[in-house]
Phi, psi and omega in degrees: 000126180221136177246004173242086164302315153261153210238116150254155185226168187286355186236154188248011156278341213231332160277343176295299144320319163308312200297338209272291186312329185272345177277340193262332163310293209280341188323330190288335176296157179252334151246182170219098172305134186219098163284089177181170164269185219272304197272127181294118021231021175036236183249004186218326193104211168266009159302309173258018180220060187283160198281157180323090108359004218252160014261130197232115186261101194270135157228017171106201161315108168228107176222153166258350169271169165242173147295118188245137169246031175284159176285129193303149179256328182224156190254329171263132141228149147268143209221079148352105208197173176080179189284190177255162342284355171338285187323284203310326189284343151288315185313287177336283207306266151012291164295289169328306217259006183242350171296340174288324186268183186242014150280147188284167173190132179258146189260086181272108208284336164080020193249106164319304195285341183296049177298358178295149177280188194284123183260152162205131202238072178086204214265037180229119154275154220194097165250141183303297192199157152231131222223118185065236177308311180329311196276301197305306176310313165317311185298303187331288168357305191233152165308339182215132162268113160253137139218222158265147156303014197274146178325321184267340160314282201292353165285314164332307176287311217269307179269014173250335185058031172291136145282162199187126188248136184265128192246101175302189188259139153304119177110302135323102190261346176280313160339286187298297198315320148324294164308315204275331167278342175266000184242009167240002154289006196023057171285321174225160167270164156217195188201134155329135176286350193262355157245067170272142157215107194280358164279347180284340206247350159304303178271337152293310185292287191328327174268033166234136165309164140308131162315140190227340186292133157256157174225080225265094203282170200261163179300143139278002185295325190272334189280315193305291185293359162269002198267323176299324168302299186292313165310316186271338174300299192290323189287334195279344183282342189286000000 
């Protein structure tokens, strides 16, 4: 199971290459499972939408959150992630630019090692990591998602119908690539980290709807007994 049928890299010689080599992975396979939809450009793009493929089995959505209509507790959380030194210069960035403003906002420092419980200091709340549900009830929780651009994020956000403004990680090239596609579908806004500005980016998400396409994930049950079919076809050949 893959959602990078295509690889992107910063040169377009070197994905071409990439393309060649990750194609020569999968050739051993007999499906290839794709958490995204069928019809381009779906939820990834050309990352899960490669010139004719096969056998390429789309199967939809695969998030563990829902949509919740409980009453907001916060109107931003941010939700932290990726390497250093990335990770600490948004938290700054962040930290600095919502203290200016007059929305609550919860911080999810996205830090393992962060065992303080949850603090709040004027109208910014400030937790170490959150986990599972936990994490999914927060975002519920609020009206705007800041995170990273990463894949299993934006199924999240999509199956939450969340507004959301997406910062890619610098550098990441499947990220930017992801921003750049949601930001000419205008599904989310999005903004660079090194001109992140959160009151500009406030005031652009108020003229954007909830996400509304849907991406209704699918039974696996029909994908699972053509996987079973094929597994008993090959035991009768051997």
């Amino acid at each position: 199971m893959t959602h990078q049928l295509n690889i992107k890299a910063p040169f377009s010689f070197a994905e071409r290459q990439i393309a060649i080599w990750n194609h020569k992975l999968l050739s051993p396979y007999d499906l290839y499972w794709v958490p995204d939809v069928e019809e381009a450009p779906g939820i990834a793009g050309d990352l899960s939408h490669p010139s004719p493929l096969e056998p390429v089995r789309y199967v939809g959505i695969l998030s563990a959150v829902q949509k919740k209509t409980e009453r907001k507790s916060y109107h931003v959380i941010a939700v932290l992630s990726g390497p250093e030194p990335q990770r600490s210069r948004l938290e700054k960035m962040i930290l600095h630019q919502a203290d200016k403003l007059s929305y609550s906002f919860l911080v999810v420092r996205g830090k393992m090692e962060d065992k303080r419980p949850l603090y709040t200091k004027g109208n910014i709340s400030i937790v170490g990591h959150l986990l599972g549900n936990d994490l999914s009830e927060a975002m519920s929780s609020a009206e705007v998602v800041i995170a990273r651009s990463g894949y299993s994020t934006i199924m999240d956000l999509l199956m939450m119908e969340k507004k959301a403004i997406l910062i890619p990680t610098p550098g990441q090239t499947e990220q930017e690539y992801l921003a750049t596609l949601y930001k000419q579908e205008k599904i989310f806004f999005v903004q660079s980290q090194k001109d992140f500005d959160l009151r500009q980016a406030m005031e652009e998400l108020a003229h954007y709807d909830v996400p509304d396409k849907k991406y209704q994930s699918k039974s696996l049950g029909c994908f699972v007994e053509e996987w079973m079919a094929l597994w008993k076809k090959k035991g009768e050949m051997l």
